[in-house]
KESE-971491 format. One line per 3 residues: for each residue z, x, y of C-alpha. Coordinates in steps of 0.25 Angstrom, whole numbers, plus 2048, in hexadecimal, padded with zeros to 3 digits. Each point is the difference from the previous one (the first is absolute). Layout:
Z,X,Y | ...
END
This chain:
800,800,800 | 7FC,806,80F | 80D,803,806
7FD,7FE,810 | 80A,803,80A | 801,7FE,80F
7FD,80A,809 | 809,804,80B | 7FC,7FF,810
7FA,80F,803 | 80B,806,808 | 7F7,80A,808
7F7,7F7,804 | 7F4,807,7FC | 7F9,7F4,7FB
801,801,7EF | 7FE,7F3,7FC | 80C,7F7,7FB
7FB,7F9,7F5 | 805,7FE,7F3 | 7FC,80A,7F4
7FF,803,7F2 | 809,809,7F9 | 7FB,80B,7F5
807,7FC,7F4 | 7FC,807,7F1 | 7F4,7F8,7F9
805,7FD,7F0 | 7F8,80A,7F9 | 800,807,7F2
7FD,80F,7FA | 7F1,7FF,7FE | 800,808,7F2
805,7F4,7F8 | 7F5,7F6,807 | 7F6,80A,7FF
803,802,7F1 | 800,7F1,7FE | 7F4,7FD,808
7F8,80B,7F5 | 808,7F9,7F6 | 7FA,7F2,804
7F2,806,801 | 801,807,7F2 | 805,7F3,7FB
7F6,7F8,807 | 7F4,809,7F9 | 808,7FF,7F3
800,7F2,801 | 7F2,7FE,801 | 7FC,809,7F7
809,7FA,7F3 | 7FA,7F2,804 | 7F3,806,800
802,805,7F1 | 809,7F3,7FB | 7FB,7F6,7F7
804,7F2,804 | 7FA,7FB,80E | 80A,7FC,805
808,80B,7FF | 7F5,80A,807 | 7FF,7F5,80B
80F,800,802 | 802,80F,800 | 7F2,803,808
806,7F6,80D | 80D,807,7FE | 7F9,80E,802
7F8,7FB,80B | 80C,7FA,806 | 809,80A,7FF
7F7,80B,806 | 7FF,7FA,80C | 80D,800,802
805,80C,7FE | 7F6,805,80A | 805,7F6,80A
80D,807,7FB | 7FE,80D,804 | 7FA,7FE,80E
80F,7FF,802 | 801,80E,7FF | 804,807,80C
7FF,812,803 | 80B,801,80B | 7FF,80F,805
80D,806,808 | 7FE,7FC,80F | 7F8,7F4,7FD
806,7F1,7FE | 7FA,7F4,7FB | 802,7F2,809
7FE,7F5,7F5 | 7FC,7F2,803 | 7FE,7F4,7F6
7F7,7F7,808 | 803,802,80D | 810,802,7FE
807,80E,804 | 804,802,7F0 | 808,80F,803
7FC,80F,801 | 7FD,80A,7F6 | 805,80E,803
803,805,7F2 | 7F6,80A,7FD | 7F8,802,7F2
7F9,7F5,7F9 | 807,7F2,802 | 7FD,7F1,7FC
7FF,7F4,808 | 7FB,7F3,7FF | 7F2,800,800
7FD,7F5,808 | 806,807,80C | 7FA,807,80A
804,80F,803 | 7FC,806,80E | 803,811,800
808,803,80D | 805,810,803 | 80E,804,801
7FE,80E,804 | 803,804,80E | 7F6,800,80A
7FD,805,80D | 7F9,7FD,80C | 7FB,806,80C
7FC,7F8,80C | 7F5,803,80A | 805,807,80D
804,7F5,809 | 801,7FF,810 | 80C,7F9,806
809,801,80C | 80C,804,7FE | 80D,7FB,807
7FC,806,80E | 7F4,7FB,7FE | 7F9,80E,7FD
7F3,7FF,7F6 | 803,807,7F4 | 7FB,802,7F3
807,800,7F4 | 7FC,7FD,7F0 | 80A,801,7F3
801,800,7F1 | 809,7F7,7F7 | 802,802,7F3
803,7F2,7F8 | 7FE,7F9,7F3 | 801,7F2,7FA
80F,7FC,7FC | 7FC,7F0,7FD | 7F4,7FF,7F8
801,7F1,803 | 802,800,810 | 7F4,80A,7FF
7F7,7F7,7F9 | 805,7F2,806 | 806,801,80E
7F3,808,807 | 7F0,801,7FD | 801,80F,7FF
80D,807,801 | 7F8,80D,802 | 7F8,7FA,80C
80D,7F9,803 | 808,80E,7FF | 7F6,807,809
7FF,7F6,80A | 80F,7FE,802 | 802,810,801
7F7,801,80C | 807,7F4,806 | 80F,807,7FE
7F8,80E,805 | 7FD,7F9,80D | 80C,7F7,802
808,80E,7FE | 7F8,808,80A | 802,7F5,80C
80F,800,7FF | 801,80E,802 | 7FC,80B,80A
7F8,80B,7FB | 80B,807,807 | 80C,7FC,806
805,805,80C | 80E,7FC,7FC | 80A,808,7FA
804,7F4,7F5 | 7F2,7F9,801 | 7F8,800,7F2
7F2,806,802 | 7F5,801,7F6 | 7FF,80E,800
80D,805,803 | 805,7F4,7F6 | 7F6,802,7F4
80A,7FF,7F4 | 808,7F4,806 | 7F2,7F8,805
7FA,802,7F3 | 80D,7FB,7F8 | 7FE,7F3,809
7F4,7FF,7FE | 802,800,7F1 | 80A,7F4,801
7F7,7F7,809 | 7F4,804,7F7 | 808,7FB,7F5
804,7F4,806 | 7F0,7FB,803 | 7FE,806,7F1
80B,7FA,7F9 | 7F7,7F2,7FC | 7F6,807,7F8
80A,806,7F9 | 7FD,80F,805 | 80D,80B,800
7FB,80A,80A | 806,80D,7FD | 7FF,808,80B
7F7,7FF,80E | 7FC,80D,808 | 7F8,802,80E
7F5,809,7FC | 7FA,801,80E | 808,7FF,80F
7F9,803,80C | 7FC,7FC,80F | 7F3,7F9,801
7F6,80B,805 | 7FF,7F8,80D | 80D,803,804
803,80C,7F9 | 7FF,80B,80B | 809,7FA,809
809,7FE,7F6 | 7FF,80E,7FB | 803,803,80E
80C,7F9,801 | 805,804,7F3 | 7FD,811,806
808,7FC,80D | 80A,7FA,7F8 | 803,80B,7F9
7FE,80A,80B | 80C,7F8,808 | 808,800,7F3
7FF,810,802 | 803,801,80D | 80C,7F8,7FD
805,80A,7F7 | 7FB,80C,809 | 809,7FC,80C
80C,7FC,7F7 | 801,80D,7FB | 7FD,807,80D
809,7F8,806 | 80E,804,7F7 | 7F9,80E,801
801,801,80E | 80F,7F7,7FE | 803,810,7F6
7FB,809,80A | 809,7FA,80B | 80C,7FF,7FA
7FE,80E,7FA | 7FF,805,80B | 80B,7F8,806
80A,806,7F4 | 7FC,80D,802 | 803,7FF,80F
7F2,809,7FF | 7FB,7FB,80E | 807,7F5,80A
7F3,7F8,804 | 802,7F3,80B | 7F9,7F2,7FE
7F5,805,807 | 7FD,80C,7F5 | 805,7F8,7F6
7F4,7F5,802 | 7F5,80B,803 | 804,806,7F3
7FF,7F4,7F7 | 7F3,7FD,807 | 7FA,80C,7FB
805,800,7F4 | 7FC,7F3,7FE | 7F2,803,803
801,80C,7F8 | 805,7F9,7F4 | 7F6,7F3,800
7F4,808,806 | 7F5,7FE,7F6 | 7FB,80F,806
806,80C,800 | 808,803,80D | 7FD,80A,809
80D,806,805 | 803,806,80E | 809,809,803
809,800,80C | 803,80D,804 | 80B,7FE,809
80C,7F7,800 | 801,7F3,7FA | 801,7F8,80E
7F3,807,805
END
């Protein structure tokens, strides 16, 4: 019997359907050696059977045992069309006259009934890898980004019943999650506790797993892992942006150039303050951190002068 359940109201909001669906349950089957040894059996029979009638006397003894050879034939050969060859990563979805009747995932030779329809479906893991894509991102910046997920069927049933084609399905709801993911988030994020796609990478991907996962969960698909296999400005913006990012970077290092200048010239005063090594006024004292601080966060060597004559001169 089709066990059906409700499915929950999608809690993201990214649009899976909420329908009810089919649960994979295990088809009855048998170990195909003992059919396949029977069906033989039944067909040897059948020939012997029409063979004795063939050589008996009395007709109506070669009458009964030639229809019961004819008869018998037949069915053994309807019998072994139940015959199934499972391979590991392959399941059989089994329907007797349009009814969901369970799932095969024993491998080897089984037996079903052989009125049934069987339809192959893979179990192996998959991946796929979607074309690069142009969004904007969160700022609104055109960027272009493509990914990989790795997934495999988990409900044989879900897979066959609840979509047309799980692997158009699987494929059109990865670049939907790609592109849902990229417009939440910045390419790069100007905030110290912000999220950005490429600052970001192991955290967006594990969120785009679980939204992808979500939009997949009604054709039964487990995705096993998603990764962003190309991130990139869009070529349109991406000198500008490659100028900002140098800039960036160039402020980062000047920042740590006059912090560093900055207690160095802190040491050299109060050295010279402990050693009592010379007495310089306020005056001094800012002309001399002036200089050093020029000399310290000069991106050129200095070129020194030197005085000659007293320091007030």
């Amino acid at each position: 019997m089709t066990e059906v359940a409700d499915r929950a109201t999608d809690p993201a909001g990214t649009g899976a359907p909420a329908e009810p669906k089919v649960r994979e349950y295990a088809a009855h089957s048998i170990g195909g050696g003992p059919a396949l040894l029977l069906g033989l059996a039944g067909m040897l029979g059948a020939a012997g059977l029409v063979a004795a009638g063939a050589v008996s006397g009395p007709n109506v003894l070669k009458i009964t045992l030639i229809l019961l050879g004819i008869l018998l034939f037949p069915v053994s050969v309807v019998a072994m069309t139940g015959l199934n060859v499972v391979e590991p990563g392959q399941a059989r979805v089994v329907q007797l006259f349009g009814r969901y009747r369970g799932t095969i995932r024993t491998d080897g030779l089984r037996w079903v009934n052989p009125l049934t329809s069987r339809e192959k479906i893979s179990t192996r893991v998959r991946n796929h890898e979607t074309a690069v894509l142009k969004v904007n991102d969160a700022y609104g910046n055109p960027i272009e980004l493509a990914a990989v997920v790795v997934w495999r069927v988990s409900d044989t049933a879900r897979a066959v019943f609840e979509v047309e084609d799980f692997t158009e399905f699987v494929e059109t709801q990865t670049e939907a999650a790609v592109r849902h993911i990229a417009i939440e988030y910045p390419y790069d994020s100007h905030e110290e506790e912000g999220l950005s796609l490429r600052g970001n990478a192991e955290e967006i991907t594990e969120k785009l797993a679980a939204e992808l996962q979500v939009r997949v969960d009604a054709a039964g698909v487990e995705i096993i892992e998603s990764r962003f296999t190309h991130l990139a400005y869009a070529p349109e913006i991406a000198s500008a942006m490659l100028q900002r990012q140098q800039a960036g970077a160039v402020v980062a290092a000047r920042k740590q150039i006059v912090e560093g200048a900055v207690g160095m010239v802190e040491l050299a005063l109060n050295r010279l303050t402990e050693e009592d090594i010379v007495d310089l006024d306020p005056e001094r004292k800012a002309a001399m951190v002036s200089n050093l601080m020029v000399v310290l966060c000069g991106d050129r060597a200095a070129q020194p002068v030197v005085n000659t004559g007293t320091l007030y001169q």
